[in-house]
VEXZAKOL-429163 format. One line per field, with one value per residue: residue number from 1; residue in three letters; x, y negated, z negated of N, C-alpha, C in turn. Coordinates in steps of 0.02 Angstrom, whole numbers, always signed. Layout:
N
nr: (NUM	...)
rest: (ALA	...)
n.X: (X	...)
n.Y: (Y	...)
n.Z: (Z	...)
ca.X: (X	...)
ca.Y: (Y	...)
ca.Z: (Z	...)
c.X: (X	...)
c.Y: (Y	...)
c.Z: (Z	...)
END
This chain:
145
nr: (1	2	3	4	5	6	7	8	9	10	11	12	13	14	15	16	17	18	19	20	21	22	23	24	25	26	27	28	29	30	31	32	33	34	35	36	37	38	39	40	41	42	43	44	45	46	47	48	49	50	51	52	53	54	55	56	57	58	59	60	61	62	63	64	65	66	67	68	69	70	71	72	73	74	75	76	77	78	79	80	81	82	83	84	85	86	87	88	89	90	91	92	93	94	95	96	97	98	99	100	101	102	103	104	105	106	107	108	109	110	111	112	113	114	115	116	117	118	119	120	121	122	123	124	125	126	127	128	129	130	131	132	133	134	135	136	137	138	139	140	141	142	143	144	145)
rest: (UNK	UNK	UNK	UNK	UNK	UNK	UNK	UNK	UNK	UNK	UNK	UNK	UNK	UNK	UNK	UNK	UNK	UNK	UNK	UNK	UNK	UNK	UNK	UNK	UNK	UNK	UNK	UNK	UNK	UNK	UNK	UNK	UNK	UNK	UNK	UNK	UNK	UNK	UNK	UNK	UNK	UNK	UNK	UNK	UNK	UNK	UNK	UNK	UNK	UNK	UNK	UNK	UNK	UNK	UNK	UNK	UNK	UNK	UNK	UNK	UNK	UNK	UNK	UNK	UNK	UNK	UNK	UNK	UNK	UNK	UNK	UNK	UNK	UNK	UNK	UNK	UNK	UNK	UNK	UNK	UNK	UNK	UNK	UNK	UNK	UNK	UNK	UNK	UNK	UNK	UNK	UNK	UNK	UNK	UNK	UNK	UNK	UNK	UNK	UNK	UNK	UNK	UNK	UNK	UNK	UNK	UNK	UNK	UNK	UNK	UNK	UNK	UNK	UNK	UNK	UNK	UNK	UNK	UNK	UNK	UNK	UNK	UNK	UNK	UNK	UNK	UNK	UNK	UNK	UNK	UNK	UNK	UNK	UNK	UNK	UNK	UNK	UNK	UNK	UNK	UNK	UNK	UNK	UNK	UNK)
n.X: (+11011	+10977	+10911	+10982	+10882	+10770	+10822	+10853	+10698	+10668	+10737	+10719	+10567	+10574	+10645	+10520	+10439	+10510	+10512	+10369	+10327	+10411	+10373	+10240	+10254	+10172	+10151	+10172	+10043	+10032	+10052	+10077	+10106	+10018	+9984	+10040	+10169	+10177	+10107	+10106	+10043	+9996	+9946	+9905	+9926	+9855	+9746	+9763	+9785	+9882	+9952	+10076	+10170	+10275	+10363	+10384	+10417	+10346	+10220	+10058	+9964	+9855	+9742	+9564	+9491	+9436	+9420	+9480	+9646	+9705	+9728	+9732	+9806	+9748	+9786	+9653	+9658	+9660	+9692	+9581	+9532	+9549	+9562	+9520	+9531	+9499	+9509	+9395	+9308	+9265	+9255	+9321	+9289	+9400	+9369	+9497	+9523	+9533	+9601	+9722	+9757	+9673	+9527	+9501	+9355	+9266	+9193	+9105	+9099	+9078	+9059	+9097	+9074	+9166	+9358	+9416	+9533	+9597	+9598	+9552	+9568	+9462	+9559	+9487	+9324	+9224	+9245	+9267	+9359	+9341	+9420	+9407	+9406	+9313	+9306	+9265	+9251	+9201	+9147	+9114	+9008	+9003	+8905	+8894	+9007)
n.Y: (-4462	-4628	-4705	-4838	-4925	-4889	-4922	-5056	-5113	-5077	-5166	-5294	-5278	-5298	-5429	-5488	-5436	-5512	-5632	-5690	-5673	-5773	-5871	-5876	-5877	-5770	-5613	-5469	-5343	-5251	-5202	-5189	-5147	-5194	-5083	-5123	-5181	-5312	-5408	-5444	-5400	-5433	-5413	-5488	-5536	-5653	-5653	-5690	-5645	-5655	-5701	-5628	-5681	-5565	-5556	-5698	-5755	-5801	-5870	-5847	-5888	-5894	-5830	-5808	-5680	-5633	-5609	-5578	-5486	-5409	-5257	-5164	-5189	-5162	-5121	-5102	-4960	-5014	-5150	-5236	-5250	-5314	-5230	-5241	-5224	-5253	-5279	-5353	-5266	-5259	-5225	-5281	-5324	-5422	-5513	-5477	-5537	-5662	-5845	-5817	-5920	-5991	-6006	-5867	-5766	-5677	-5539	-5462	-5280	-5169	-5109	-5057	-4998	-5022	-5069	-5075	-4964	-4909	-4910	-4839	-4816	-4716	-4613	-4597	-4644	-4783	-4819	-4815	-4752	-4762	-4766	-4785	-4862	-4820	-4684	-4619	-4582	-4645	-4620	-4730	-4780	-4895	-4993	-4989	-5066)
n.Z: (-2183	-2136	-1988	-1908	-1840	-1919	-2064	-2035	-2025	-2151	-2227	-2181	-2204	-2360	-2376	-2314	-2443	-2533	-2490	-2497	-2624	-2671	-2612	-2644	-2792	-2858	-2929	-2820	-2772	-2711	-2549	-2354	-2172	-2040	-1908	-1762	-1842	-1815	-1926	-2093	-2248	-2410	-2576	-2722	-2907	-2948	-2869	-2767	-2574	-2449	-2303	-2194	-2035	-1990	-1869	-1840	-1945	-2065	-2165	-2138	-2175	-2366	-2448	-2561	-2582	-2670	-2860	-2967	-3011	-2856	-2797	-2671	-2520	-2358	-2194	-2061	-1922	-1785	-1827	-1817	-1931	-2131	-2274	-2475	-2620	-2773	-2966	-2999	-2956	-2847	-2661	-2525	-2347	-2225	-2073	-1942	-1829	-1712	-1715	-1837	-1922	-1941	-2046	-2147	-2104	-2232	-2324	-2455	-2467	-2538	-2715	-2864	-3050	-3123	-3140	-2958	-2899	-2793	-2624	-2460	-2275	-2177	-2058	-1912	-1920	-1958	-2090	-2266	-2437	-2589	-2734	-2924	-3084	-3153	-3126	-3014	-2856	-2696	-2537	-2406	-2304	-2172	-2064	-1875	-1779)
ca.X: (+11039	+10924	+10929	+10994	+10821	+10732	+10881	+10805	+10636	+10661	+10780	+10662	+10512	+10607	+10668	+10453	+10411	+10537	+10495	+10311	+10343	+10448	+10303	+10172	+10252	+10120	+10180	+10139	+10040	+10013	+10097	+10035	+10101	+9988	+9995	+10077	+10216	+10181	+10108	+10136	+9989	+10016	+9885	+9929	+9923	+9825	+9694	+9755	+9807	+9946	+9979	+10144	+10200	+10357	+10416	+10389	+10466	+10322	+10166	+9987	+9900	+9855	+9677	+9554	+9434	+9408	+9412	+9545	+9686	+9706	+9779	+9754	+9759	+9742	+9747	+9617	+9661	+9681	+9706	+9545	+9473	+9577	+9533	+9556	+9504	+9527	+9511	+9355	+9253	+9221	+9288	+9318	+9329	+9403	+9380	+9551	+9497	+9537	+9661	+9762	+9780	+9606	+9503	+9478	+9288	+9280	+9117	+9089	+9041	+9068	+9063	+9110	+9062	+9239	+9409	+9426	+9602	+9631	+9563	+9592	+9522	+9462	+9576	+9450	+9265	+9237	+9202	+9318	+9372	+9385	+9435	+9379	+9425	+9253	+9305	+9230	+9298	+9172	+9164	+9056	+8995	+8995	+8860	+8937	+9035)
ca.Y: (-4526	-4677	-4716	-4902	-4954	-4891	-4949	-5143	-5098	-5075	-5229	-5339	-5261	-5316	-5486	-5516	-5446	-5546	-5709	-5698	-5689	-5818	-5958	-5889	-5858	-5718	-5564	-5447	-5303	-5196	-5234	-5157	-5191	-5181	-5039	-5169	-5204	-5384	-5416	-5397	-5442	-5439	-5431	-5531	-5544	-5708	-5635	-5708	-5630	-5685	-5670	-5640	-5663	-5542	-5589	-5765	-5754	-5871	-5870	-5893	-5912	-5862	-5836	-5784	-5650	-5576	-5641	-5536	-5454	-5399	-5188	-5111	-5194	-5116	-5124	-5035	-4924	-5054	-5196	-5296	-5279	-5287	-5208	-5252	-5172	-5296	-5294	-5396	-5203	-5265	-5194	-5343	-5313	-5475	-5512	-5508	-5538	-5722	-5874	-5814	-5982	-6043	-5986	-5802	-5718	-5581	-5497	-5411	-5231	-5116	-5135	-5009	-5015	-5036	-5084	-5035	-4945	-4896	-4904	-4812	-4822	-4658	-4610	-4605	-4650	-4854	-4781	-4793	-4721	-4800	-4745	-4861	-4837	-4796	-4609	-4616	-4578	-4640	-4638	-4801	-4793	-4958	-5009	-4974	-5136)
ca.Z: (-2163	-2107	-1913	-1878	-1837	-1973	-2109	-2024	-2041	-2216	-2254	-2158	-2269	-2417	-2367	-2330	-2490	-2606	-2477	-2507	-2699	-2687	-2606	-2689	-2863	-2907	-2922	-2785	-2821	-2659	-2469	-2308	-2121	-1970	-1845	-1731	-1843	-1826	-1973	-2155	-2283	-2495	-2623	-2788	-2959	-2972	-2823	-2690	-2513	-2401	-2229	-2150	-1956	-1977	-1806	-1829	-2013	-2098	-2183	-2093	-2213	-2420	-2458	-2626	-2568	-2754	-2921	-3016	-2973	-2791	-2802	-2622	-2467	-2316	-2093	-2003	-1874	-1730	-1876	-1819	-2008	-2161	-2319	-2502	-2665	-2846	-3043	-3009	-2958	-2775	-2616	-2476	-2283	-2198	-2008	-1916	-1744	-1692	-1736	-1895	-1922	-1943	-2113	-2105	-2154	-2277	-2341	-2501	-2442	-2596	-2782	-2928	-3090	-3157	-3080	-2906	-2895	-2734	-2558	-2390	-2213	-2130	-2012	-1861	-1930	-1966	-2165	-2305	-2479	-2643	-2808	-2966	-3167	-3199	-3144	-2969	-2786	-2664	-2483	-2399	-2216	-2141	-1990	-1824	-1741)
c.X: (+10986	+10954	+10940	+10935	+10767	+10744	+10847	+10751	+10641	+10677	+10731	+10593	+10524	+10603	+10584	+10435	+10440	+10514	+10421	+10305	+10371	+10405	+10264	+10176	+10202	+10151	+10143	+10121	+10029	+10041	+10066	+10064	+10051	+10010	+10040	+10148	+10226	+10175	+10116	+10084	+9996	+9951	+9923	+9918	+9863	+9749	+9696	+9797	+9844	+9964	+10037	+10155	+10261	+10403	+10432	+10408	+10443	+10243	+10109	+9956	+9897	+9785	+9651	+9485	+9404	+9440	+9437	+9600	+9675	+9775	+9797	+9750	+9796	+9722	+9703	+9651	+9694	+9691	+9648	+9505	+9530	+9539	+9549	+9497	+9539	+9508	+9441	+9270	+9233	+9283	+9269	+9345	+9331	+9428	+9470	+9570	+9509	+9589	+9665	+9787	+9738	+9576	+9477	+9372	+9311	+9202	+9151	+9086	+9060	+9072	+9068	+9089	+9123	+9299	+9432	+9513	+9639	+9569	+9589	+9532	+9523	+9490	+9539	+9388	+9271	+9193	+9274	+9318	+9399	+9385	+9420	+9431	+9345	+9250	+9267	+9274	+9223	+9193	+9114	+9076	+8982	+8945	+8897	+8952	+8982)
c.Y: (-4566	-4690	-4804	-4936	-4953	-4922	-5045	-5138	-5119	-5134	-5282	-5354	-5300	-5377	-5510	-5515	-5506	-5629	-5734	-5719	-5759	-5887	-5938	-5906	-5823	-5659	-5511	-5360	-5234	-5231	-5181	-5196	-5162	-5109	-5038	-5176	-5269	-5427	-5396	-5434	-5429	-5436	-5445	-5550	-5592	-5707	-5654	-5646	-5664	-5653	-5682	-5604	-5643	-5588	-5658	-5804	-5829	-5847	-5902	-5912	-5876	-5872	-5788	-5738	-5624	-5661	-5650	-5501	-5400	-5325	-5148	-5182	-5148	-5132	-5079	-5011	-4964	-5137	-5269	-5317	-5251	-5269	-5221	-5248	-5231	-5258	-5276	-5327	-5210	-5243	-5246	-5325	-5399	-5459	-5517	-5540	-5607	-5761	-5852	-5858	-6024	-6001	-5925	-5775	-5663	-5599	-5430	-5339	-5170	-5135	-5089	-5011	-5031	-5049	-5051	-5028	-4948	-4873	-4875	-4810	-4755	-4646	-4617	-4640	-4745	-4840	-4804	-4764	-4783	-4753	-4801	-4813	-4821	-4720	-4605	-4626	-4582	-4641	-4671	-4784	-4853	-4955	-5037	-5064	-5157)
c.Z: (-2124	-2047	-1935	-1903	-1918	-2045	-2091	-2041	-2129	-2258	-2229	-2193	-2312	-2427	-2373	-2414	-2556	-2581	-2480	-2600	-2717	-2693	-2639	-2752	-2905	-2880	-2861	-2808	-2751	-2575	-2417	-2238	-2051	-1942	-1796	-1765	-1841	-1884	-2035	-2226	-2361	-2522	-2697	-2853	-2987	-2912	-2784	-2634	-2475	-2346	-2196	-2079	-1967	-1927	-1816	-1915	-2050	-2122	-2146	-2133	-2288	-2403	-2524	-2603	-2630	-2820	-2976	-2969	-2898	-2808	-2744	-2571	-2387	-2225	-2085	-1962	-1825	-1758	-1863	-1894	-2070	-2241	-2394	-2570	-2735	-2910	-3037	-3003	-2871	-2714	-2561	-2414	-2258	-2121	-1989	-1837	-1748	-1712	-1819	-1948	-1968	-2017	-2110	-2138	-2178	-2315	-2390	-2484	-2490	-2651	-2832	-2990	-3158	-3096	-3026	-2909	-2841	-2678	-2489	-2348	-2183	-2077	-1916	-1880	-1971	-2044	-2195	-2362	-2521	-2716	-2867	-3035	-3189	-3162	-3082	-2913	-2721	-2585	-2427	-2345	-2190	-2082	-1957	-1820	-1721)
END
């Protein structure tokens, strides 16, 4: 049996994912919320990204870090860098540090030789893990903060 809390959690989830679909009208292809709980970020059919203030039950912002479909994305750890894996073969970290508001940076920093599948952040080490379709599971060390 689901606790109260968690039974919201979930309905709340929901309500973002079908109201993100709804403004963007691209299908969503991967969801992810913060650490915090505050936010709630999408990756999309048509390559864009979308940012949602749960609490404040509204979109900050969409943005096109890739080129093709958008399959993982992903918080860091303490959610200052988010992560996001496309179609297009490239693996995209975008700053999250500052107004949410304002136009975010993101930087290229991996590339596959086929469609990246899936991406994950090393639990402790500022490294992550990707998987592609060209049959490959790497794992990329980033230069420290």
């Amino acid at each position: 049996m689901l606790s109260h809390r968690l039974a919201k959690r979930i309905v709340l989830f929901l309500a973002c994912h079908v109201l993100l679909f709804y403004i963007l009208g691209s299908p969503v292809t991967s969801v992810c919320v913060d650490p915090h709980g505050k936010l709630l970020v999408s990756g999309h059919e048509d390559a864009s990204v979308a940012l949602f203030d749960i609490q404040g039950n509204r979109v900050l912002q969409t943005f096109r870090p890739h080129g093709d479909e958008v399959r993982t994305v992903r918080f860091s750890n303490a959610a200052y860098y988010l992560l996001t894996a496309s179609y297009d073969k490239r693996v995209v970290i975008t700053d999250m540090r500052g107004d949410l508001m304002a136009p975010l940076m993101y930087l290229p920093v991996a590339e596959h030789s086929d469609k990246v599948v899936q991406c994950r952040w090393h639990p402790h080490d500022f490294s992550f893990l990707s998987t592609s379709a060209d049959r490959s599971a790497v794992l990329w060390s980033l230069p420290g903060r």
